[in-house]
Every structure is written in C-alpha cells, then in structure tokens.
Kinemage of the C-alpha trace (Angstrom):
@kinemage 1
@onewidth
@group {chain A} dominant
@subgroup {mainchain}
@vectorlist {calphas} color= white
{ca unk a 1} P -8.624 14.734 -4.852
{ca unk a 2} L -7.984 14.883 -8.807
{ca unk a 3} L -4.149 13.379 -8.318
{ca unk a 4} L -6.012 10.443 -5.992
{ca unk a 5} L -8.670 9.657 -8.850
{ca unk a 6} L -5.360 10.373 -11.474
{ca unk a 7} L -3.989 7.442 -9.696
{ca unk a 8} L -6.409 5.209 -8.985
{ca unk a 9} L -7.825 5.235 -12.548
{ca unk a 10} L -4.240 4.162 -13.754
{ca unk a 11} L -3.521 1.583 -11.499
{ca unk a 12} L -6.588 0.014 -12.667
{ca unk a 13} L -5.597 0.229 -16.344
{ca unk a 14} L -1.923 -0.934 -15.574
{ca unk a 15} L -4.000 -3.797 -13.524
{ca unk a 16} L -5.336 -5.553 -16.448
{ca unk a 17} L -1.984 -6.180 -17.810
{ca unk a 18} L -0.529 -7.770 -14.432
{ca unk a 19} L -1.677 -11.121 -12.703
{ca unk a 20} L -4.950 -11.072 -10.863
{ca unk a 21} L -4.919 -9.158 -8.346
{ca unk a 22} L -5.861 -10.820 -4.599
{ca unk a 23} L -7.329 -7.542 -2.787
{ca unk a 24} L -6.498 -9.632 0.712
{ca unk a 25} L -3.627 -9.993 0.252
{ca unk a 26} L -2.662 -6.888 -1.013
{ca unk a 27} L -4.119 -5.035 1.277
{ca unk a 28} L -1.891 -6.678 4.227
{ca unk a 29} L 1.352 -5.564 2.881
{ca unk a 30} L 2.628 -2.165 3.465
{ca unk a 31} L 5.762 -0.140 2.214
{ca unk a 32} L 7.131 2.658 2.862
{ca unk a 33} L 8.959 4.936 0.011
{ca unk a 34} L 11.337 7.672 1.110
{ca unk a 35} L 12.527 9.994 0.849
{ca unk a 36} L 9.386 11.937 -1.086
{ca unk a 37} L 10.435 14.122 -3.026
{ca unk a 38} L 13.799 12.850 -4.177
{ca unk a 39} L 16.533 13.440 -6.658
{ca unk a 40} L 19.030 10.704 -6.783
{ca unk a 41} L 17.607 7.935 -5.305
{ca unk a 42} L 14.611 6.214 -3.294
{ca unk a 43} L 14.275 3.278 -0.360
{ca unk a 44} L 11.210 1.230 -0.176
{ca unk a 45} L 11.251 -0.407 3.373
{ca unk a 46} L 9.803 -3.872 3.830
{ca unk a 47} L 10.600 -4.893 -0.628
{ca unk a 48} L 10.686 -8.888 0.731
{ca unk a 49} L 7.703 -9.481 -1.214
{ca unk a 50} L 8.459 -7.535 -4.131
{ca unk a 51} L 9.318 -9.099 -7.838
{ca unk a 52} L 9.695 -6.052 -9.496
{ca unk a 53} L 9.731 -2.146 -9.359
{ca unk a 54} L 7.842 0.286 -12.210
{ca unk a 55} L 8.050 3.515 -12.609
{ca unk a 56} L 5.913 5.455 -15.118
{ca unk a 57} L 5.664 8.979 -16.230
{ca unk a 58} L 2.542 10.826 -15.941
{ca unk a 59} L 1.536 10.142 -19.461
{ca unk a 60} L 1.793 6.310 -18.670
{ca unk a 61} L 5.238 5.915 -20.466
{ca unk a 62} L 7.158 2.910 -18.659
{ca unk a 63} L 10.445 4.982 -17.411
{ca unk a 64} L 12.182 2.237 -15.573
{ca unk a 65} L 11.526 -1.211 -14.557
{ca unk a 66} L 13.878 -3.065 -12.318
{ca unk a 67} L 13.162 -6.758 -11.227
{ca unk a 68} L 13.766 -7.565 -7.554
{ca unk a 69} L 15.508 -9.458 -5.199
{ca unk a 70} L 13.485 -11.205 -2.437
{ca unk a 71} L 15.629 -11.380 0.186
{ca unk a 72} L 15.832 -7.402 0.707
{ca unk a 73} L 13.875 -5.908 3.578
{ca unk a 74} L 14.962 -2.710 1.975
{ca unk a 75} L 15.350 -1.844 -1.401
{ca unk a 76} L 17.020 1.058 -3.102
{ca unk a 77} L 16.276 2.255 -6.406
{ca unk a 78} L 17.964 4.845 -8.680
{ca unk a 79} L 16.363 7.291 -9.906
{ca unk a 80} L 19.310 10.503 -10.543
{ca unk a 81} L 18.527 9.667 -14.698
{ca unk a 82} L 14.865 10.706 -14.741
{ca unk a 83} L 14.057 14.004 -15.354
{ca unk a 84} L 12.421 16.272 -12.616
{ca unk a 85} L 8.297 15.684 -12.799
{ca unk a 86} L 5.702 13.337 -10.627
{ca unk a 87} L 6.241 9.566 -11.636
{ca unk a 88} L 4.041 6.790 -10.628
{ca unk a 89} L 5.437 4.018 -8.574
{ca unk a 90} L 4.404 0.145 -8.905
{ca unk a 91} L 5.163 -2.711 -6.911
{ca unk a 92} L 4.274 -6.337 -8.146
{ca unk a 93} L 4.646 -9.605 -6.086
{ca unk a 94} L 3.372 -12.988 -7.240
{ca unk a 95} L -0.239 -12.288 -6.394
{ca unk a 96} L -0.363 -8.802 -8.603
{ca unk a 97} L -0.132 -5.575 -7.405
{ca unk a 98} L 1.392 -4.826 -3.851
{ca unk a 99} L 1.523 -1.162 -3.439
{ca unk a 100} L 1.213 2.357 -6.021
{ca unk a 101} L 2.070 5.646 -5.056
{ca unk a 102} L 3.186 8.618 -6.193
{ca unk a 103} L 6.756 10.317 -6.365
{ca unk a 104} L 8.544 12.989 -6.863
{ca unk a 105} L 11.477 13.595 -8.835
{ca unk a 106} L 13.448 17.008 -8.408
C-alpha cells in the first residue's frame, strides 16, 4: 500500500511538468512491461503510442530517457547500465502520460 501511494504521489509531481493529461484517453491504453524484475533489458508490448520512455530512481533522479519510435508494437529498452534498486517507469504519448509502473532492476 505505501509503494502504491509512493507512486502515485510521484506521478502526480512528474505530471505537472508533462502536457495535460486526458484521463480518457489514458485510461484506454494498456502496456505490458516484462520481464519484472530484470537485469539487462525490458519489453513494453503495445509502445505504438509511445513518444518517449523515463526511467527514474527512487529519489526522483531522471536515470534514462529514450525517445520513441511509433511504429513499434514492441519496444525494448536497455537497462544492463543501471544499478540494481526499484526504478520508476514513465510512458508519454502526445496527450501526457500513458502508463507508470514500477521495476525492478537486479
């Protein structure tokens, strides 16, 4: 319950420095992240809609930022440099935020 709250509260900061955010629309695109935990690298299924990819540490410190292309269904993202630790994981599209999670990084 504290890591939920953890996450929600900083998507909401990181939220006022994106583009407004259209709850309908985000809330019809999905994604899928795997594998969870990781160590070299992770796929996010159904990217299409994706600009670009953040990943921050867990004291809000952008770690890597890697601008998309649309025409993947799936994207791949390396992630072998960071160090082991939870890492938030933002996706933006043209209308804001699509999709935040969590992941882990062994």
């Amino acid at each position: 319950m504290r890591n939920l709250l953890l996450i929600v509260l900083f998507v909401a900061f990181l939220a006022q420095s994106f583009a407004q955010i259209t709850p309908q629309w985000m809330t019809s695109f999905y994604v899928e992240i795997f594998p969870n935990p990781a160590s070299d690298f992770i796929k996010i299924q159904n990217a299409s809609k994706l600009e670009a990819i953040y990943v921050y540490n867990p004291q809000g410190v952008l770690v890597l930022m890697n601008n998309t292309n649309a025409n993947y269904t799936n994207y791949e993202l390396d992630i072998s440099y960071l160090n082991p630790g939870n890492y938030y994981i933002l996706g933006r599209g043209r209308n804001g935020i699509v999709f935040a999670d969590e992941i882990i990084v062994y």
